[in-house]
ZAMARGU-4260 file (C-alpha; in steps of 0.2 Angstrom, whole numbers, plus 5000, padded with zeros to 4 digits):
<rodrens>
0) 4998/5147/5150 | 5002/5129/5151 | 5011/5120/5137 | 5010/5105/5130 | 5021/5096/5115
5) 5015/5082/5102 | 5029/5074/5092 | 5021/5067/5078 | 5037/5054/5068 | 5032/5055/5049
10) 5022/5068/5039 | 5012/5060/5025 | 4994/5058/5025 | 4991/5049/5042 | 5000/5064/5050
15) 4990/5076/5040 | 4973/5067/5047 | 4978/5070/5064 | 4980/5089/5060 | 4963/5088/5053
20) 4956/5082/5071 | 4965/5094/5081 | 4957/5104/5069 | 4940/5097/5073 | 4940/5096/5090
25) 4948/5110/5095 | 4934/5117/5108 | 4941/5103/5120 | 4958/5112/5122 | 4955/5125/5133
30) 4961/5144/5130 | 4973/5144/5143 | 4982/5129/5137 | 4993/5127/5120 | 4997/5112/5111
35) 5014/5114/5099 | 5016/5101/5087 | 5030/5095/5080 | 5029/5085/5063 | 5047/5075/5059
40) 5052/5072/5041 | 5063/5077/5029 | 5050/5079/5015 | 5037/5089/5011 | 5021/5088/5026
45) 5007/5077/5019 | 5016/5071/5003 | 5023/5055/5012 | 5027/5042/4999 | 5021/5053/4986
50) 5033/5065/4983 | 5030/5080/4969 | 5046/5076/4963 | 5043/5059/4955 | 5042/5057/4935
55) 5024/5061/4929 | 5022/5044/4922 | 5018/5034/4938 | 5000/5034/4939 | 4989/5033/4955
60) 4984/5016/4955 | 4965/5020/4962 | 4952/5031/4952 | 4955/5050/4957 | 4938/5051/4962
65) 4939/5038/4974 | 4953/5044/4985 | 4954/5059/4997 | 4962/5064/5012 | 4945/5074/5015
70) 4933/5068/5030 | 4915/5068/5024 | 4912/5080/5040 | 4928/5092/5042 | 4929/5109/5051
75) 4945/5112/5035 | 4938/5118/5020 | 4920/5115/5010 | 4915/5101/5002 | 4919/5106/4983
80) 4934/5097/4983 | 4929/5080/4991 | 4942/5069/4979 | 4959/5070/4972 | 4950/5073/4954
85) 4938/5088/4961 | 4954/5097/4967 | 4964/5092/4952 | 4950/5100/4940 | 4949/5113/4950
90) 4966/5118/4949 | 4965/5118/4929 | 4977/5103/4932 | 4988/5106/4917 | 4985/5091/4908
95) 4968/5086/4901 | 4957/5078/4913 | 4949/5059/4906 | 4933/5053/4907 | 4930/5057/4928
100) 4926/5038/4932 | 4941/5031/4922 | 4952/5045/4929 | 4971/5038/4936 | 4979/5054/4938
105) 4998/5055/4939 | 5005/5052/4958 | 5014/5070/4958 | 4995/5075/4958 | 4991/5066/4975
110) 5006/5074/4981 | 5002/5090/4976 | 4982/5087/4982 | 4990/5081/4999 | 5003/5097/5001
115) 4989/5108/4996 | 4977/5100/5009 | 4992/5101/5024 | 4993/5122/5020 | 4973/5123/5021
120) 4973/5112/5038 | 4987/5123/5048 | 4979/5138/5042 | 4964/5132/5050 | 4971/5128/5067
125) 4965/5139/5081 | 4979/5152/5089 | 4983/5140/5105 | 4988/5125/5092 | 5004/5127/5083
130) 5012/5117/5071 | 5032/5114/5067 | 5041/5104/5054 | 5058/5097/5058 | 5064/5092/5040
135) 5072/5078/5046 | 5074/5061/5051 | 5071/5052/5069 | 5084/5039/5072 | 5080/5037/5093
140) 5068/5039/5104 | 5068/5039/5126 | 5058/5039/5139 | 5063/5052/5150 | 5054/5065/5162
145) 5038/5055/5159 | 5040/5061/5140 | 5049/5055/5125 | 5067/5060/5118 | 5068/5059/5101
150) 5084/5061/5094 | 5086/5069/5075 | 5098/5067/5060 | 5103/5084/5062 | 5111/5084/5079
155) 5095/5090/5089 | 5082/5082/5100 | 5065/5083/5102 | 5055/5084/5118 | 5037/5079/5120
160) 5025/5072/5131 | 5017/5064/5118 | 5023/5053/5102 | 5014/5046/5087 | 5022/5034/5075
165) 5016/5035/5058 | 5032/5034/5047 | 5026/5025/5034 | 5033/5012/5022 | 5050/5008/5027
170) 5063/4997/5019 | 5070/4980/5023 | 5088/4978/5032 | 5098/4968/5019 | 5092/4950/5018
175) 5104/4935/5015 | 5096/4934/4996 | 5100/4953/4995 | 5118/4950/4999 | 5118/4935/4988
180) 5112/4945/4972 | 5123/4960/4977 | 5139/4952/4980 | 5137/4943/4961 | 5135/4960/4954
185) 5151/4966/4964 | 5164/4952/4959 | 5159/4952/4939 | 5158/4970/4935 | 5173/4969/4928
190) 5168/4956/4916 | 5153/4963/4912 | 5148/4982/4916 | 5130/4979/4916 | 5127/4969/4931
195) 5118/4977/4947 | 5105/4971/4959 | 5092/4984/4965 | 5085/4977/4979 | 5071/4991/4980
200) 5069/5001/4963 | 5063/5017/4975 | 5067/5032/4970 | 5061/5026/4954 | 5075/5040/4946
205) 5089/5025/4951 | 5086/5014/4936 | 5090/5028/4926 | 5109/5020/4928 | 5102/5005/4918
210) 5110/5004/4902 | 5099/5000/4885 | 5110/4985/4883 | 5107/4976/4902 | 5094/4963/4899
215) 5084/4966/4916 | 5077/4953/4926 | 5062/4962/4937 | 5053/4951/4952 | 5036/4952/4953
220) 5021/4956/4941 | 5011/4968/4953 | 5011/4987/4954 | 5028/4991/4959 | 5033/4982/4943
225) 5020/4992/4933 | 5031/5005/4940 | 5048/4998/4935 | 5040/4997/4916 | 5036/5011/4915
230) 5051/5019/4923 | 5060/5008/4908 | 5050/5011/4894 | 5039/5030/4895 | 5055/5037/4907
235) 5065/5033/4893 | 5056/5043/4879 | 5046/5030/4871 | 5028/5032/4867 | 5010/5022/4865
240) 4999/5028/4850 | 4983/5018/4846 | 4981/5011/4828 | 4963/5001/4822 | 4959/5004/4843
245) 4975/4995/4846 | 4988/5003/4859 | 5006/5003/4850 | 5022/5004/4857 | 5035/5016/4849
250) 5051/5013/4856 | 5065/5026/4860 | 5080/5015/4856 | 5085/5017/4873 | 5075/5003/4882
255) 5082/4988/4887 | 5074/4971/4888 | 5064/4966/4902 | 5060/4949/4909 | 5045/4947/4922
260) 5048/4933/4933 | 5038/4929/4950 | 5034/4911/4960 | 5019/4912/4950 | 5022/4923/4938
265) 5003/4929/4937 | 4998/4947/4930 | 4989/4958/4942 | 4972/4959/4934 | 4965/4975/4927
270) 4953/4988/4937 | 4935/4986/4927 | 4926/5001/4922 | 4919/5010/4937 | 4901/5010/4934
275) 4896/5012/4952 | 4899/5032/4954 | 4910/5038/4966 | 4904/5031/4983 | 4895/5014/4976
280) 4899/4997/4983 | 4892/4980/4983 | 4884/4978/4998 | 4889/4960/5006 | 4875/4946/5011
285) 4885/4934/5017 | 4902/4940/5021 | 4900/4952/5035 | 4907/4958/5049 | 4892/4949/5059
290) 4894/4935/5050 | 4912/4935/5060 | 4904/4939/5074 | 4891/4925/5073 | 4906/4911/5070
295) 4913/4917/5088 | 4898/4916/5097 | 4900/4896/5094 | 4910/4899/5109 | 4928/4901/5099
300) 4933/4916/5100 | 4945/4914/5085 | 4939/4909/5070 | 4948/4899/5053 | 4949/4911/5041
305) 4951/4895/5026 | 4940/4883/5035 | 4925/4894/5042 | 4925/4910/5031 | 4933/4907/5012
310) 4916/4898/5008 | 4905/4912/5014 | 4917/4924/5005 | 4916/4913/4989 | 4898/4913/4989
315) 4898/4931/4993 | 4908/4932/4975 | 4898/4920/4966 | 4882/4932/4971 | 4889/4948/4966
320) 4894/4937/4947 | 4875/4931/4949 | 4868/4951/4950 | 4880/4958/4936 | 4877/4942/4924
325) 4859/4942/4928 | 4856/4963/4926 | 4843/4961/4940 | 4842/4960/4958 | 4845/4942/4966
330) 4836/4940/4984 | 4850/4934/4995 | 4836/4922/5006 | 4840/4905/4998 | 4852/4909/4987
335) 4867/4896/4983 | 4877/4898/4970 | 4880/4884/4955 | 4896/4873/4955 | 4897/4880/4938
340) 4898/4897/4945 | 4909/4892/4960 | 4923/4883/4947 | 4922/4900/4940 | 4927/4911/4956
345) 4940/4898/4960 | 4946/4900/4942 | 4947/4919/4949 | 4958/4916/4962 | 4970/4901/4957
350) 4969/4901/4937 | 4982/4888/4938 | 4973/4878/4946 | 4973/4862/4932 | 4986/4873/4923
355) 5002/4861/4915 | 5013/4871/4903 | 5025/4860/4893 | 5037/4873/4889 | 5040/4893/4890
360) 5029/4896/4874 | 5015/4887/4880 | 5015/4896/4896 | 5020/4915/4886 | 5003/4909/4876
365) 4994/4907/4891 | 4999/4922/4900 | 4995/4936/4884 | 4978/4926/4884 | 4974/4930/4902
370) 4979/4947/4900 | 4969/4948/4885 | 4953/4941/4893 | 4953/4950/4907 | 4954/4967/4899
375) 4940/4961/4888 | 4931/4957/4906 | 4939/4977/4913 | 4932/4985/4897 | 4913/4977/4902
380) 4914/4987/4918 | 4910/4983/4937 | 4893/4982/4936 | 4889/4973/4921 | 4906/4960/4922
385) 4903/4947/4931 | 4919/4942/4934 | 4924/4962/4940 | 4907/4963/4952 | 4913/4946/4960
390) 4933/4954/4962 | 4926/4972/4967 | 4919/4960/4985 | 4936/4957/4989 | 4938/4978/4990
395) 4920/4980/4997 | 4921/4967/5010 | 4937/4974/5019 | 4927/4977/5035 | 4925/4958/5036
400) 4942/4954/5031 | 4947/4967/5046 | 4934/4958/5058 | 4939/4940/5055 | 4960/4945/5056
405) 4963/4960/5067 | 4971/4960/5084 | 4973/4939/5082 | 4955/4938/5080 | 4960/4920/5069
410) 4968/4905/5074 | 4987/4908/5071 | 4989/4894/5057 | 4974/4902/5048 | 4981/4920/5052
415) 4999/4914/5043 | 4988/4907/5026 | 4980/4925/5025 | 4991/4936/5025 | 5005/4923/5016
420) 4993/4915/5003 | 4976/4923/5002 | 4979/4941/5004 | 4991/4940/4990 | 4978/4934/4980
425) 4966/4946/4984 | 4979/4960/4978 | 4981/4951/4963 | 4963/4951/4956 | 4955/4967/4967
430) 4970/4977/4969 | 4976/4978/4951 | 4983/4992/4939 | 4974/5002/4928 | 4966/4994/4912
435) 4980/5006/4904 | 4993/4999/4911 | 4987/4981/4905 | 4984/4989/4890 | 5002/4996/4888
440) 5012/4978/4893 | 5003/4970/4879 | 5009/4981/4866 | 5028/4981/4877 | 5026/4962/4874
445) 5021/4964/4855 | 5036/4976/4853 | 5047/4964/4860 | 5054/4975/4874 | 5043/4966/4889
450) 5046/4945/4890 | 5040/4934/4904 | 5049/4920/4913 | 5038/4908/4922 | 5028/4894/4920
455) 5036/4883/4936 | 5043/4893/4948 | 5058/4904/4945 | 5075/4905/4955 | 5087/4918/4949
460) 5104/4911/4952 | 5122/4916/4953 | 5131/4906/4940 | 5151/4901/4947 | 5158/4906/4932
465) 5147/4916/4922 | 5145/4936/4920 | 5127/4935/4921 | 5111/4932/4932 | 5104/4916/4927
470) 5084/4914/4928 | 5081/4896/4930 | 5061/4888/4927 | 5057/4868/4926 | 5049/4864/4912
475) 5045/4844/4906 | 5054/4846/4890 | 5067/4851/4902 | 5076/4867/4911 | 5077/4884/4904
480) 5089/4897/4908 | 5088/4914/4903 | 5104/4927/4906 | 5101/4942/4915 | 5112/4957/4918
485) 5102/4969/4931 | 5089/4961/4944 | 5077/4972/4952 | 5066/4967/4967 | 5049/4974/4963
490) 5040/4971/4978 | 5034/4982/4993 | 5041/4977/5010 | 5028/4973/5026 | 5032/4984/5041
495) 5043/4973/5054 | 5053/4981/5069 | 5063/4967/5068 | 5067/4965/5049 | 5066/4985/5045
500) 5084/4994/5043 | 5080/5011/5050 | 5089/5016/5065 | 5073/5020/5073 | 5066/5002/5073
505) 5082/4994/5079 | 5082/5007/5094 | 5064/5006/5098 | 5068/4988/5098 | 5082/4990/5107
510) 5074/5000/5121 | 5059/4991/5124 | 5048/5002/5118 | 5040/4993/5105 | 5036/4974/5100
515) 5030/4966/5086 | 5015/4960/5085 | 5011/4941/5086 | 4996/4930/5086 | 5002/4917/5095
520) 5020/4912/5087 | 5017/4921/5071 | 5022/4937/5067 | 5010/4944/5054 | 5020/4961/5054
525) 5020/4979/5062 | 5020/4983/5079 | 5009/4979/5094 | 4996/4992/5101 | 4978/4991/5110
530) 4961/4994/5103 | 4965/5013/5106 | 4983/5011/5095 | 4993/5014/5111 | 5009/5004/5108
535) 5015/4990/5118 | 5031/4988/5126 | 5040/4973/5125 | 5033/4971/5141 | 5017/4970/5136
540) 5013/4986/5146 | 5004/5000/5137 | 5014/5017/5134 | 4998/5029/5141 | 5002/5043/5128
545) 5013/5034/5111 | 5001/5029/5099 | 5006/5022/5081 | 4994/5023/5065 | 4996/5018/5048
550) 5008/5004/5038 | 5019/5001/5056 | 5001/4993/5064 | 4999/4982/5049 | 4998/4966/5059
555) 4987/4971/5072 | 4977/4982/5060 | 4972/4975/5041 | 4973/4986/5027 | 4980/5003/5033
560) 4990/5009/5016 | 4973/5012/5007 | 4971/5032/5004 | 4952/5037/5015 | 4937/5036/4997
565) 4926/5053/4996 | 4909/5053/5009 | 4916/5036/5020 | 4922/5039/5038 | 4938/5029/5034
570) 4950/5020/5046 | 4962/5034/5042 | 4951/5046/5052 | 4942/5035/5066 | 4963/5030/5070
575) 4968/5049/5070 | 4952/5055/5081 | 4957/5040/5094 | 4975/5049/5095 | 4969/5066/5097
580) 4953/5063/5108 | 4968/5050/5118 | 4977/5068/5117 | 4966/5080/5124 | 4958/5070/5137
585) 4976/5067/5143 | 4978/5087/5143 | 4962/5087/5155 | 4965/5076/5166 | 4984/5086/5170
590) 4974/5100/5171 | 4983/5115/5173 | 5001/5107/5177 | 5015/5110/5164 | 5020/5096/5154
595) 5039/5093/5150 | 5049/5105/5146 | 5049/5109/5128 | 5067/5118/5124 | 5066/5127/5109
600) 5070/5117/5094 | 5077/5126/5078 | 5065/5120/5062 | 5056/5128/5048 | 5041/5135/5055
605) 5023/5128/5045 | 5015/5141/5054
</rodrens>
């Protein structure tokens, strides 16, 4: 029997879906042939970045019965467990289960849901496919014998003739800003205990070190910090009742102050009520894929995202606000939104547009009022908000975004204001929290645990000759400083082999076995691969049989960290089926020669 090896680097859920197409197109493996496969991570396979280990208070920030890992056609399983909330029911999840359409389950859940789904899919896997798990970590790879080396953390080394990247998130190499902040902490310990600078707050369990006496300074207002909160407020006892339909904060004594300071210092705005079912979308008029298409066949092939599409896409918002408003269908063929209606969206997506704040009460007053507002708007629901219909586009149009971006399809200037100005925005007002979560920082704020510090843009500086952080805003009546003892950096990291401080980036880099990908001279993030996700050497060549999916490709690729939504054929899966359709036709076309050696290699056995 000819053999054949896959090394797949990372086992969340992108390495989950590819097991789920070996699975599905088994019948083009023939008999004669086996195909080992060899998952490498140190966690659990399929929980990824959501381990079961995690506190119970981090909450998954999409409805449960929007995400799956589950395609709508699968040869794993049956179809009465489609989302993350059918499974959860199913298995008498031990806490009781919300209204389904308002359901944010607990992350440990997803990981549960996504270890769960890993067992069903290697049990389904036909005798000639086997699968190994190498609990560990891959800090090389080499190009040898017409395969791939990939050299372990524990001493051993993997052989294959074929390699997938798919680690992941990963985890900036120290910045000069990080050493900055960290050095401050270092040289005034002494002086005063409670200084310490976390430049990523992951695991969450760190922050447990954080004393109830620091006064915590935490960088960014989006859902990492929602995760720091809570880590700092429910990981530390307290607890929310309601009083007269109000949410309470009861405190444990044991949380310490918090500051949110960002550029902006914008919340993220609340998820509305889904009242579109499980699978419902608003289905775009105007910004479309073809639109896109139609702006090329001007005869540039790259188009401006802020010049040529931003109108369409406002209008597209404006329509979807029109609909809701309106409770009636609205014939796209002539339709052109108001300037009343259009001040409205814009107010959507720069509400400081016009904004002036005289002094840090007058912008804390703002801030709780916009919070405020826009829960009033989450509570009206998807379908009957307005203002949430026309944010739901930004999450419904994500095929258009993809067309107008992916692969360089913009110019490069407009590429850089996407994904630098615009694409922060749209996480801002479509990407949000949970209405809970909203809910819970007003009452932190009531309680006097959660403060913000903004209003003109904040700098967090290292006195010479003070024990203490110093948040610094401009304000006309003049500066404000505000002493801080702990600084956390609440903010996700983009995917850059040149920026990322794993070992394996800095070899694959090193080796020229990767790129990053550019559009022109701007470096987006991620790695560069072709239209079939085979990566690029620095070259430029293409590696016939390394393929990368997920968070490293997002440069080249546009939103690849979203979790596949029940009955959709999601990029997740059509990126997984590319690599093991690239796989087996690869296994054809050798026919029946042997493929590199494949030593045996000591692991836990998933089989």
């Amino acid at each position: 029997m000819s053999s054949f090896r896959l090394a797949i680097i990372g086992g969340g859920p992108r390495a989950l879906t590819i097991l789920e197409r070996l699975v599905e197109h088994r019948t083009r493996l023939p008999d004669h042939i086996s195909l080992e496969v060899v998952v490498i991570d140190p966690g659990n396979l399929g929980e990824g970045s959501h381990p079961t280990d995690q506190p119970g208070h981090l909450l998954i920030n999409t409805l449960a019965s929007q995400v799956t890992v589950r395609p709508p056609v699968s040869s794993v399983g049956d179809d009465s467990t489609p989302s993350v909330l059918d499974w959860a029911a199913q298995q008498h999840y031990r806490r009781e289960l919300p209204a389904a359409e308002r359901s944010h389950l607990p992350r440990v859940v997803l990981g549960e849901y996504l270890a769960a789904f890993g067992r069903e899919v290697v049990s389904a896997l036909p005798l000639n496919i086997q699968v190994q798990h190498v609990r560990a970590r891959a800090l090389d790879v080499r190009f040898e014998n017409d395969g791939y080396a990939i050299d372990l953390d524990n001493g051993q080394t993997v052989f294959a003739r074929y390699s997938v990247l798919a680690m992941g998130h990963g985890q900036r190499a120290q910045t000069a800003e990080d050493r900055r902040l960290s050095a401050f902490a270092h040289d005034n310990r002494a002086a005063n205990p409670h200084l310490a600078y976390f430049a990523s707050p992951y695991p969450i369990s760190k922050l447990d070190a954080i004393e109830s006496q620091a006064r915590v300074a935490v960088q960014g207002l989006g859902l990492t910090a929602h995760d720091v909160v809570s880590a700092l407020t429910l990981g530390r006892g307290g607890t929310y009742r309601t009083e007269q339909g109000k949410l309470v904060y009861q405190a444990s004594g044991r949380e310490p102050r918090v500051w949110l300071c960002s550029r902006q210092a914008l919340p993220f705005a609340a998820r509305g009520i889904n009242q579109k079912g499980q699978t419902g979308r608003h289905i775009c008029q105007f910004f479309t894929p073809q639109a896109v298409a139609g702006l090329r066949a001007r005869g540039d092939t790259r188009v401006d995202f802020k010049a040529d599409l931003l109108p369409l896409l406002i209008t597209e918002m404006a329509y979807a606000y029109r609909i809701a408003e309106g409770g009636e269908h609205v014939e796209p063929i002539g339709f052109t939104p108001t300037p009343e209606v259009i001040r409205l969206i814009r107010k959507i997506l720069w509400p400081l547009e016009d904004e002036h704040f005289e002094s840090p009460a007058e912008f804390r007053r703002w801030f709780l009022a916009y919070m405020a507002n826009d829960l009033a708007e989450a509570y009206r629901g998807n379908r009957t908000s307005g203002v949430k219909a026309a944010t739901d586009v930004l999450r419904d149009a994500r095929e258009a975004f993809r067309a107008a971006v992916e692969y360089g399809g913009s110019t490069p200037a407009s590429h850089r204001y996407f994904v630098e100005q615009f694409d922060p925005i749209v996480n801002r007002v479509a990407f949000g929290p949970p209405l809970r979560r909203n809910e819970e920082w007003l009452a932190l704020f009531e309680a006097g645990i959660l403060e913000v510090a903004g209003g003109a843009a904040s700098r967090v500086e290292t006195p010479d000759h003070e024990p203490s952080y110093r948040i610094s805003l401009d304000f006309p009546d003049g500066p404000v400083a505000i002493a801080a003892d702990v600084v956390i950096s609440a903010r996700l990291d983009k995917y850059s082999p040149c920026t990322d401080s794993s070992p394996l980036s800095a070899n694959l880099v090193r080796r020229g076995l990767v790129r990053p990908f550019r559009n022109g001279e701007y470096h987006p993030s991620g790695i560069d691969i072709d239209e079939n996700l085979r990566v690029k050497k620095a070259d430029g060549r293409v590696h016939p049989r390394m393929w990368a999916v997920g968070f490293v490709v997002e440069g080249p690729h546009f939103y690849t960290h979203a979790l596949p939504r029940p009955g959709i054929m999601s990029r997740q899966t059509v990126d997984a089926e590319r690599v093991v359709l690239g796989v087996f036709d690869d296994i054809a076309a050798a026919g029946t020669t042997r493929a590199t050696a494949t030593p045996d290699i000591r692991s836990e056995a998933v089989r």
